[in-house]
PLY file of the C-alpha trace (Angstrom):
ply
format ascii 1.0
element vertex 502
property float x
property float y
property float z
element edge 501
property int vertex1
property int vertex2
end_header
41.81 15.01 31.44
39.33 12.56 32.52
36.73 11.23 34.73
39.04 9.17 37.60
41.04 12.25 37.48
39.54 15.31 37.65
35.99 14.11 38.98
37.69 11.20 41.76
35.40 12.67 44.48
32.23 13.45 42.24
30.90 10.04 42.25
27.12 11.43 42.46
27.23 13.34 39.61
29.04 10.57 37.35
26.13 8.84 38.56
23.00 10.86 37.31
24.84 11.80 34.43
25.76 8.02 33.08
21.55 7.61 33.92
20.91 10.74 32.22
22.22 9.72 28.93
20.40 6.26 29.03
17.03 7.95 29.55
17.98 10.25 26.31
18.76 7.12 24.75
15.49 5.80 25.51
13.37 9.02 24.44
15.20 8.99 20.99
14.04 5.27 21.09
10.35 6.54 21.55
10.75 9.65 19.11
11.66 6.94 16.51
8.87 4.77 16.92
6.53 7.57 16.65
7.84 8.34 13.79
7.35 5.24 12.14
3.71 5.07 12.99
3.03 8.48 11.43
4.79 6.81 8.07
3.28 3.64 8.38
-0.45 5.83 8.90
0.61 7.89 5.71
1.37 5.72 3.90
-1.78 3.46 4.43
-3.47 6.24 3.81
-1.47 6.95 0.61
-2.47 3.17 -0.57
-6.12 3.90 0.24
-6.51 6.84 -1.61
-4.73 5.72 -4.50
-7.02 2.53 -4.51
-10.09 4.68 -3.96
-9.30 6.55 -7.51
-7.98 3.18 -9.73
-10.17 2.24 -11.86
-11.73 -1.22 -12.37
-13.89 -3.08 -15.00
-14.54 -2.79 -18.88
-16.11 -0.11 -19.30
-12.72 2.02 -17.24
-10.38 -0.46 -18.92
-11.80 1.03 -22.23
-11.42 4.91 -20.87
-7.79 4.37 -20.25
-6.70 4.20 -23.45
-7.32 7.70 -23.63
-4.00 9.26 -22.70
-5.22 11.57 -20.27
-7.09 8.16 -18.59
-4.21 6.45 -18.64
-1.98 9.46 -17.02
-4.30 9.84 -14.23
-3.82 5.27 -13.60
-0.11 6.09 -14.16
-0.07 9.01 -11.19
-1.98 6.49 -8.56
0.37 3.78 -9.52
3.42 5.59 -8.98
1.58 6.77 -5.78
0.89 3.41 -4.70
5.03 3.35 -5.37
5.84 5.82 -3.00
3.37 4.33 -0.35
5.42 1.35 -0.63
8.84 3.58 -0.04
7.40 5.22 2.92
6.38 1.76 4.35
10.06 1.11 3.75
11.26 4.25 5.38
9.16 2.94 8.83
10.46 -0.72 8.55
14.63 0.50 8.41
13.81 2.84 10.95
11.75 0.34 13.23
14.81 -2.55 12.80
18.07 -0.65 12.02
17.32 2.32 15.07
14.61 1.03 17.53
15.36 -2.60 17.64
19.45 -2.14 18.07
19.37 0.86 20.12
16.66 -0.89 22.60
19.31 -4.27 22.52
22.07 -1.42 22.83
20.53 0.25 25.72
20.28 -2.62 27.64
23.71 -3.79 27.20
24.38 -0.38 28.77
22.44 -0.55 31.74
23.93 -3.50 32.65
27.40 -2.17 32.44
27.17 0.70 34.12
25.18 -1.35 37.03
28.15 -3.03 37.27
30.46 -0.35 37.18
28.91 1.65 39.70
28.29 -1.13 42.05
31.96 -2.03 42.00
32.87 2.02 43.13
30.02 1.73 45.83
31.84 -1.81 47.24
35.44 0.21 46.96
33.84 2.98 48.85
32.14 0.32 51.57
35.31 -1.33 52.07
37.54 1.40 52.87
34.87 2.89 54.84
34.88 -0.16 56.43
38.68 -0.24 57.37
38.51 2.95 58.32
36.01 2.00 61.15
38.62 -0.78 62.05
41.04 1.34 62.09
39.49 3.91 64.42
38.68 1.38 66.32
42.13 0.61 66.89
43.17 3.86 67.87
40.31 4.20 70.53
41.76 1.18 72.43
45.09 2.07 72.21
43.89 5.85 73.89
42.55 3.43 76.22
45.32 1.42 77.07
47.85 3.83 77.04
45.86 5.95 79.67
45.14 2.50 81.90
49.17 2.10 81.42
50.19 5.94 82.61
47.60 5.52 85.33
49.12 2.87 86.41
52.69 4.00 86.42
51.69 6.88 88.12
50.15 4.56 90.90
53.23 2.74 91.64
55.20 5.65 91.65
52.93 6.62 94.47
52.84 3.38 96.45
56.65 3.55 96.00
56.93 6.65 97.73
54.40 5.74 100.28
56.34 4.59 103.57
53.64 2.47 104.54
53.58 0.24 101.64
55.23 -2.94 102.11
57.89 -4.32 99.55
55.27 -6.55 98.38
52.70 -3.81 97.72
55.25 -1.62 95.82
56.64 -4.68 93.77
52.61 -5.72 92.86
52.24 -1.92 91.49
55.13 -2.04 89.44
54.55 -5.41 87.81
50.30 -4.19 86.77
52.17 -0.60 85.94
54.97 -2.86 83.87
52.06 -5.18 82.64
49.61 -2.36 81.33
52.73 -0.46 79.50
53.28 -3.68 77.85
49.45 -3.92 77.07
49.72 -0.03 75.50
52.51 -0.74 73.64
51.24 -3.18 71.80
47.93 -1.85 70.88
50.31 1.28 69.64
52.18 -1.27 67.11
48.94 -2.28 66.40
47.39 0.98 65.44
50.57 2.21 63.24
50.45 -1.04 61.59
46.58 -0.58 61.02
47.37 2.98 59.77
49.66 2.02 57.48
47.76 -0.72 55.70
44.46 1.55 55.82
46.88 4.92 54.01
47.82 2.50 51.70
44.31 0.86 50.99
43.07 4.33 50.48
45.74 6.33 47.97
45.08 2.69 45.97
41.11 3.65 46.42
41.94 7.03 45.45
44.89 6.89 42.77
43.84 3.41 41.10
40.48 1.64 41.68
37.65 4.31 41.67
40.11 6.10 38.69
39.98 3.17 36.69
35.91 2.71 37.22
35.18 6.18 36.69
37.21 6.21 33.69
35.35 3.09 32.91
32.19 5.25 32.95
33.74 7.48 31.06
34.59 5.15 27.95
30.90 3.37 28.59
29.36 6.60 27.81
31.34 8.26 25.27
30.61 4.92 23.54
27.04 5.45 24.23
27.44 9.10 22.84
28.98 7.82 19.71
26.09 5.20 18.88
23.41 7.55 19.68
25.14 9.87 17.22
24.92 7.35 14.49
21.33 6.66 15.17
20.99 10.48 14.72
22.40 10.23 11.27
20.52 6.78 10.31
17.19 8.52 10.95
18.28 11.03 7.67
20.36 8.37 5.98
17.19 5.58 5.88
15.21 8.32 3.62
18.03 9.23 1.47
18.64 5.77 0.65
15.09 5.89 -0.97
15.50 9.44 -2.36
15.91 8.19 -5.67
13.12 5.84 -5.61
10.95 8.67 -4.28
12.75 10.89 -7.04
11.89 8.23 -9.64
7.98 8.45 -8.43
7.47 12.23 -8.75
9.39 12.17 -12.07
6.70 9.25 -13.28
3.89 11.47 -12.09
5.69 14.67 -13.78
5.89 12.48 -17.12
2.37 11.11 -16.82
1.01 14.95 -17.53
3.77 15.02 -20.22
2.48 12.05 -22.38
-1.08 13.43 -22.35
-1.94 13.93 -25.91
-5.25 15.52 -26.68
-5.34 15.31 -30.36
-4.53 11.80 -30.18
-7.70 11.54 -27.72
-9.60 13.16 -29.75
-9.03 11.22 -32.90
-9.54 8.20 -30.81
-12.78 8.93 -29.57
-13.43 9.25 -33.40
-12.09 6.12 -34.31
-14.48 4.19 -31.72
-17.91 5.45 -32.34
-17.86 6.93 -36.01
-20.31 5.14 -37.72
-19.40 5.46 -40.97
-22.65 7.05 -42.33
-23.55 10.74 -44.50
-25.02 13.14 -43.25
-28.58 13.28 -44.34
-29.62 15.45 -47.48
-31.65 18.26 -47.69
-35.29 17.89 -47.01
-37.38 18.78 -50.35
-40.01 21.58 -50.59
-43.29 19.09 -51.08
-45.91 22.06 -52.99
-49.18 21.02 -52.35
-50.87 24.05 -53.95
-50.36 21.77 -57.21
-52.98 20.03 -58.49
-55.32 21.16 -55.10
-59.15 20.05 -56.00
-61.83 22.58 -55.43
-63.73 20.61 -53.13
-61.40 20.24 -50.40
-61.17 17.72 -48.23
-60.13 16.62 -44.80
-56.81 14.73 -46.01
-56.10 18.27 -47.75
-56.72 20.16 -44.88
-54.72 17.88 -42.70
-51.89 16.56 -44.19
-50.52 13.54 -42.56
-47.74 14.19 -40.13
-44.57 12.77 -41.06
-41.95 11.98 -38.11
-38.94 14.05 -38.80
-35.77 12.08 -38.47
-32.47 13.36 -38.05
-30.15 10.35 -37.42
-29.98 7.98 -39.52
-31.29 4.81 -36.87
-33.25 5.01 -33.51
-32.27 4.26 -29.76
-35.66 2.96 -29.49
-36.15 0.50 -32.40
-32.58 -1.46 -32.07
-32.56 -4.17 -35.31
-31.37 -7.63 -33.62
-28.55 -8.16 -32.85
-26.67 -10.18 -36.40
-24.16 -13.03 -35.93
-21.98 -10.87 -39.24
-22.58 -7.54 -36.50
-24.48 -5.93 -40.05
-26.94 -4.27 -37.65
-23.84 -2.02 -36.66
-22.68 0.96 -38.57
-20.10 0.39 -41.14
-16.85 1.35 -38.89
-18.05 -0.07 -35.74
-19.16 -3.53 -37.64
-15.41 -3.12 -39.02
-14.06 -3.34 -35.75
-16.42 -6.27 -33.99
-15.71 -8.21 -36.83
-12.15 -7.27 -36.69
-11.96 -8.21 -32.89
-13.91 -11.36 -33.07
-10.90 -12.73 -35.85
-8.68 -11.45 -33.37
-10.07 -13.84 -30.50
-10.84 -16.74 -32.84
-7.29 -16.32 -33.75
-5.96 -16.33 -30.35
-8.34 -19.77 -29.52
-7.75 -21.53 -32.97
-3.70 -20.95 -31.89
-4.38 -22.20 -27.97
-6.26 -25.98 -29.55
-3.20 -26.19 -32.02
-1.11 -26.04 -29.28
-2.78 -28.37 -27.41
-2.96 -30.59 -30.23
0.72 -30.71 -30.87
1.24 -31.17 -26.62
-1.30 -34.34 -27.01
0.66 -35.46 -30.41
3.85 -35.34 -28.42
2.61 -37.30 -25.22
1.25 -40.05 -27.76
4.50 -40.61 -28.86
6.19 -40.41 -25.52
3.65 -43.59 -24.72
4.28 -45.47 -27.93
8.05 -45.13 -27.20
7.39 -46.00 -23.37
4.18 -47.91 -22.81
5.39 -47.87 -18.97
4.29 -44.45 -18.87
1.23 -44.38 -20.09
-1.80 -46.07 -22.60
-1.45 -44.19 -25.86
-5.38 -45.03 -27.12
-6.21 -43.53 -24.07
-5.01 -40.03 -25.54
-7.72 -40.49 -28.61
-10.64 -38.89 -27.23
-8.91 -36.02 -26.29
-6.87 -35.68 -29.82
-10.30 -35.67 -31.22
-12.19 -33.73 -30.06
-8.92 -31.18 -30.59
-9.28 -31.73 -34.07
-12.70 -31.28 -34.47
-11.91 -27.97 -32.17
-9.25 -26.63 -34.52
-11.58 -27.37 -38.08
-14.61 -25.78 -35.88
-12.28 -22.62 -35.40
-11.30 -22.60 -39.11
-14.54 -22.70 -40.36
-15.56 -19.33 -38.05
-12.44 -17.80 -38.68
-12.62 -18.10 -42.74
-16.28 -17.24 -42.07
-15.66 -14.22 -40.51
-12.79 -13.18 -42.49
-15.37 -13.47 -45.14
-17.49 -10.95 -43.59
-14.72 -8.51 -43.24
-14.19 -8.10 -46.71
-17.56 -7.85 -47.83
-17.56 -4.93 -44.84
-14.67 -3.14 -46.22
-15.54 -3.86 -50.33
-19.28 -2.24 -49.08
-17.52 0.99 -47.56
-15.55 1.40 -50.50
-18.69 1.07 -52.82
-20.41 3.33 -50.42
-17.65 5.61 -50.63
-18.26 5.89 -54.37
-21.44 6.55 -54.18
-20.80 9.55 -52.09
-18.49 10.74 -54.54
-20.32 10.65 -57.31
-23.27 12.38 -55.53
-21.00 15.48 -54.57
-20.22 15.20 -58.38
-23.84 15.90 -59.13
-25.62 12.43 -59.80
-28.79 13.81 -58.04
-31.04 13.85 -54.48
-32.38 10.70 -55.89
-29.05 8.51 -55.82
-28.39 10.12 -52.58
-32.06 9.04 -50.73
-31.80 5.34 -51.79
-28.93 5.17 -49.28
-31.31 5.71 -46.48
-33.99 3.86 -47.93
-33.84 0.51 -45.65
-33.16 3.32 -42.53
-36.29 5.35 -43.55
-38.39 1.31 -44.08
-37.47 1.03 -40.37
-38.43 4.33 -39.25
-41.99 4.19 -41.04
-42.55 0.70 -39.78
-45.09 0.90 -36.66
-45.09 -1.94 -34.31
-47.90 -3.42 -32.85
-47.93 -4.07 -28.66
-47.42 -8.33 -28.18
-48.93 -8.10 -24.97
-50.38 -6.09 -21.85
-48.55 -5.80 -18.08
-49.37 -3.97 -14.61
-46.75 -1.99 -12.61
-46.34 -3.81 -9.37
-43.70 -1.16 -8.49
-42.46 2.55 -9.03
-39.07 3.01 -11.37
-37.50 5.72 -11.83
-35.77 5.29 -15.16
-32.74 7.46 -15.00
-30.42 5.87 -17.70
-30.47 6.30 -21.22
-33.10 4.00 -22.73
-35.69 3.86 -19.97
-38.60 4.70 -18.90
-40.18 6.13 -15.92
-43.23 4.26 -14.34
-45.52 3.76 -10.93
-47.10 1.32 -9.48
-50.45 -0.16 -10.79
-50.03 1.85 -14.49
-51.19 -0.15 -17.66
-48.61 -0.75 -20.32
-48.22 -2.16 -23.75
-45.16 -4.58 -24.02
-43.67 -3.86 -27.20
-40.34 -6.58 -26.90
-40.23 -9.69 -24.44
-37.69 -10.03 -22.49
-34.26 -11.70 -23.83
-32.99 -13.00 -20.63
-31.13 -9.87 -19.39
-33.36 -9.11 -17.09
-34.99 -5.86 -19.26
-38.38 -5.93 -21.67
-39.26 -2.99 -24.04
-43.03 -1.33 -23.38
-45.23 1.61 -24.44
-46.97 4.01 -22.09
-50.48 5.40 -22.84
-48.71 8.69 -23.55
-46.54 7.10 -26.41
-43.52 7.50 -24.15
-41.47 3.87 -25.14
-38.16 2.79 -23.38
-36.65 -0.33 -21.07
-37.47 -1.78 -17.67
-37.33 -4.31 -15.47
-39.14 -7.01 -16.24
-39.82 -8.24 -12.38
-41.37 -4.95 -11.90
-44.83 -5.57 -13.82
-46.69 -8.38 -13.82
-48.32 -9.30 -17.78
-51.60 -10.34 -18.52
-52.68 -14.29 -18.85
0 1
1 2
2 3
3 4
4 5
5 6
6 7
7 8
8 9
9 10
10 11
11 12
12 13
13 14
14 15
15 16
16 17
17 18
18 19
19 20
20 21
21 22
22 23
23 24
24 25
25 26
26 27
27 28
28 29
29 30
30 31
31 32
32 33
33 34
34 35
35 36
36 37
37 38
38 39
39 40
40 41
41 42
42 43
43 44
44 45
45 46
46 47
47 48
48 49
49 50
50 51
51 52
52 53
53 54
54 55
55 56
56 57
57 58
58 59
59 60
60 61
61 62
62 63
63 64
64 65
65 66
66 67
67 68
68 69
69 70
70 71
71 72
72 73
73 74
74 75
75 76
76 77
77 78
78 79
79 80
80 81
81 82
82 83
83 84
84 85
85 86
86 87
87 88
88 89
89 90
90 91
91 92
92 93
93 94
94 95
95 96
96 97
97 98
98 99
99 100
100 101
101 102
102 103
103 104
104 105
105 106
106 107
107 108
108 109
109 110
110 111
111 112
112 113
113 114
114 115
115 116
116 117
117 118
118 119
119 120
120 121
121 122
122 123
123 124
124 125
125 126
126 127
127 128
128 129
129 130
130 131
131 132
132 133
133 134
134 135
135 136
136 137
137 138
138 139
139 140
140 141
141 142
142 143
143 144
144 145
145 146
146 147
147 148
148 149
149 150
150 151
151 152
152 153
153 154
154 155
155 156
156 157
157 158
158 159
159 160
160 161
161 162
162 163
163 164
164 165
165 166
166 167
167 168
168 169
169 170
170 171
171 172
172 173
173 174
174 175
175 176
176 177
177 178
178 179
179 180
180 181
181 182
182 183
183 184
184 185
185 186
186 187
187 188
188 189
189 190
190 191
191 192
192 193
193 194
194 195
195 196
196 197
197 198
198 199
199 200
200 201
201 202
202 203
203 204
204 205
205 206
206 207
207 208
208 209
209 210
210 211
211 212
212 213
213 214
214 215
215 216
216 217
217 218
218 219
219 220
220 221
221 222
222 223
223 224
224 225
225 226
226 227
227 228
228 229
229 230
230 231
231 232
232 233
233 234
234 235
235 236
236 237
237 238
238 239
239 240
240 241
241 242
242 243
243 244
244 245
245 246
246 247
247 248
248 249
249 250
250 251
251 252
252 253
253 254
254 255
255 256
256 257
257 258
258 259
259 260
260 261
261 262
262 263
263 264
264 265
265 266
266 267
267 268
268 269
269 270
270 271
271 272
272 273
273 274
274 275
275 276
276 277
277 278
278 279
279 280
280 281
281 282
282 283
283 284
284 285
285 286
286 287
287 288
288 289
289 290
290 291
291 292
292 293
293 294
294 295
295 296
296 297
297 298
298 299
299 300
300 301
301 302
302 303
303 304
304 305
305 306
306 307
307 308
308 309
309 310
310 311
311 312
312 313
313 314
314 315
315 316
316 317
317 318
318 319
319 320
320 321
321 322
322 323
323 324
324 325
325 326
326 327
327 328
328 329
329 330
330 331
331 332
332 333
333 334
334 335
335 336
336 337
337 338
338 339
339 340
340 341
341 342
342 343
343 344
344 345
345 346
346 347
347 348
348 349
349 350
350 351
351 352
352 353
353 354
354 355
355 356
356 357
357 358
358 359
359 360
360 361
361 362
362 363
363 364
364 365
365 366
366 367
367 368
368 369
369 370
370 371
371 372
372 373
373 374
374 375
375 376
376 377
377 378
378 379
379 380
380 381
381 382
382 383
383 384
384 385
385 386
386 387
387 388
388 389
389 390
390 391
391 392
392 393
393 394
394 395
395 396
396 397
397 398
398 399
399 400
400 401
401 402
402 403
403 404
404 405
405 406
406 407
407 408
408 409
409 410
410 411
411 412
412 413
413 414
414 415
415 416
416 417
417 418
418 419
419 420
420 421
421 422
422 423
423 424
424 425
425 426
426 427
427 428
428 429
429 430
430 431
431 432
432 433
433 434
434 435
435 436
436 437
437 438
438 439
439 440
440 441
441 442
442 443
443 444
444 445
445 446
446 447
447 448
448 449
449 450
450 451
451 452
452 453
453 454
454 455
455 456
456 457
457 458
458 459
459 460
460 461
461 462
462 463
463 464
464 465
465 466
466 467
467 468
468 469
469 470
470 471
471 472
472 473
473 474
474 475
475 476
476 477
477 478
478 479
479 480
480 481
481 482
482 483
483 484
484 485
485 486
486 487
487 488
488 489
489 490
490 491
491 492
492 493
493 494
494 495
495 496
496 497
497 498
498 499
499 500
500 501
């Protein structure tokens, strides 16, 4: 069964159904490309949101090495991963469905324009030699009715005794003549008739068979690429399934290699400081040895600052090229990282020196290429580089060891106060801390608020505009200065905020 066969005289419906199929063609087209926008809007989205939540600069860079840090980092990277599949998914859908179904669909349309124009000229033409061939049947009606006529009229002038012989041979030659005239336009008509039966059972059996059929192959072949563009649209996202699979698993085994011990431990290993607790404070009995007449220094006696860590916020030492203002495990580690970067430079300027070493004998070898005296400055000042690096690496390594030989000696100390040496052992460990404490510092200058600050980070202070205050530490050219309020209150801020007296 088939089109030209069974559906020869249903030429309208072939029609609007070939048209139908192109305009479904075209909607999938449009269902596609809507779907790749909502991808391409996700996963934009996707990409913002996981840039919105990474993490940038030291002070992050130093979180993430906790592991729960470094999970979360791992999750928005591996969503940044699937953005990036997503954007995929919208590109093979955008080139492999939209772009060769649109250059498909036009190939179409122009074949079946074709197709059905050549079944609307079939149809013209025989429609056409059917009008011939009525016509040709008309005039012979007409010229076989002029011939009977005729014949019938010299019949009559034949019988008519009045008629001459001329008048009766006249009738009979127009009667003879219009017979002839019939006759011929009767050949003419069955040979029209035959040609036109034939033309159409050729319209009918062959040529609009064939173009329907035609129609029929064009859209069956239409049906069968819109099919596959029905299965693309599934098969583009499997074919980044495991990619996809591959991201979830990497956000699964980010909450897998969180390890809060280990965090915890690290936290200790960065800020510990190294130090003992402090000991118990000593009952101080003042009823011994009280005079009789008492006296105001007895009555009062002299407040003492408690202090319960073992340095201040407030009262920062300076900053020490050896990092001995630090406690013992954090000096440990600055001088530790310092070797680490002098290390790293001392290797870069030996490298360089051997590149330069190299070139000069490229030069001697080929003076063509270049001057070799003109690589002496630069070997120079390499080498002068390199023993500069030395020194501050040997210098440093220096330090190290004296940090690590103090924390064992320190250590012993410890132990042999647990062991029962005495409070008095134990105190002279905090004696430089408590020589800082007790040290009061005079103001080096006066200053005027010109504006309100709201200290709200650790280590400043609060103050509004016009209030007096003693300046206790200049600023260091970072922008910050230490002062005192008239309350005692003592912290950081900025120094373009007051204005200090001449």
């Amino acid at each position: 069964m088939d089109w030209g066969t069974d559906l020869w005289d249903q030429n309208d419906v072939i029609d609007k159904h070939t048209q139908s199929g192109l305009d479904l063609v075209e909607r999938y087209i449009k269902f596609v490309k809507e779907r790749t926008e909502i991808e391409q809007s996700y996963a934009k989205q996707l990409r913002s949101l996981s840039k919105k939540y990474a993490k940038r600069g030291s002070k992050e860079e130093q979180d993430c090495r906790f592991s729960n840090h470094a999970s979360f980092q791992d999750i928005l990277n591996e969503l940044n991963d699937y953005a990036g599949q997503r954007e995929l998914i919208a590109e093979n859908m955008m080139t492999g469905i939209c772009v060769e179904l649109t250059k498909f669909l036009q190939d179409f349309k122009q074949e079946r324009k074709t197709h059905l124009a050549d079944a609307k000229k079939a149809q013209q033409n025989l429609e056409s030699n059917f009008k011939h061939l009525e016509s040709t049947k008309k005039r012979f009606a007409k010229e076989w009715a002029e011939a009977e006529k005729a014949t019938q009229q010299a019949e009559k002038t034949e019988n008519d005794l009045n008629a001459t012989k001329l008048d009766v041979e006249k009738a009979k030659q127009h009667a003879h003549a219009r017979t002839h005239t019939a006759e011929e336009c009767r050949n003419d008509y069955a040979a029209l008739l035959q040609k036109y039966n034939k033309e159409q059972n050729f319209f009918y059996y062959t040529e609009i068979p064939q173009i329907f059929n035609k129609l029929q192959d064009m859209d069956e072949r239409r049906i069968r690429r819109l099919a596959g563009g029905y299965s693309q649209f599934s098969d583009i996202e499997k074919n980044v399934l495991p990619i996809i699979s591959k991201c979830l698993e990497g956000i699964s085994a980010a909450g897998g290699k969180i390890n809060e011990k280990q965090d915890s431990l690290l936290l200790i290993e960065q800020h510990k400081s190294g130090f003992e607790r402090p000991g118990d404070v000593e009952f101080e009995d003042y009823t011994q040895g009280i005079k009789a007449a008492t006296s105001e220094s007895s009555l009062n006696p002299p407040k003492v600052r408690a202090k319960l860590w073992p340095f201040s916020k407030k009262h920062k030492p300076p900053a020490a090229e050896d990092f001995s203002h630090l406690p013992p495990e954090q000096r440990k580690k600055r001088l530790q990282a310092k070797i680490d970067d002098i290390t790293k430079e001392l290797q870069k300027a030996q490298d360089q020196s051997e590149a330069l070493e190299k070139m000069k004998g490229v030069y001697e070898q080929n003076p063509q290429m270049g001057d070799p005296s003109s690589l002496e400055p630069q070997i120079t000042e390499t080498t002068q580089n390199i023993g500069r690096l030395r020194g501050e690496l040997t210098k440093y390594e220096t330090w190290l060891s004296e940090a690590v030989g103090g924390e064992e000696s320190a250590n012993a100390i410890n132990n042999n106060t647990q062991h029962g040496v005495g409070a008095v052992e134990r105190s002279h460990i905090y004696t430089d801390f408590d020589d800082e404490f007790d040290d009061i510092e005079n103001p080096i200058g006066q200053c005027t608020a010109l504006y309100t600050f709201e200290g709200n980070s650790e280590g400043t202070i609060s103050i509004t505009e016009g209030e007096q205050l003693s300046v206790m530490e200049e600023d260091k050219g970072d922008g910050w200065m230490r002062v005192l309020k008239s309350n005692g209150e003592e912290g950081y801020i900025p120094s373009s905020y007051v204005k200090q007296a001449s």
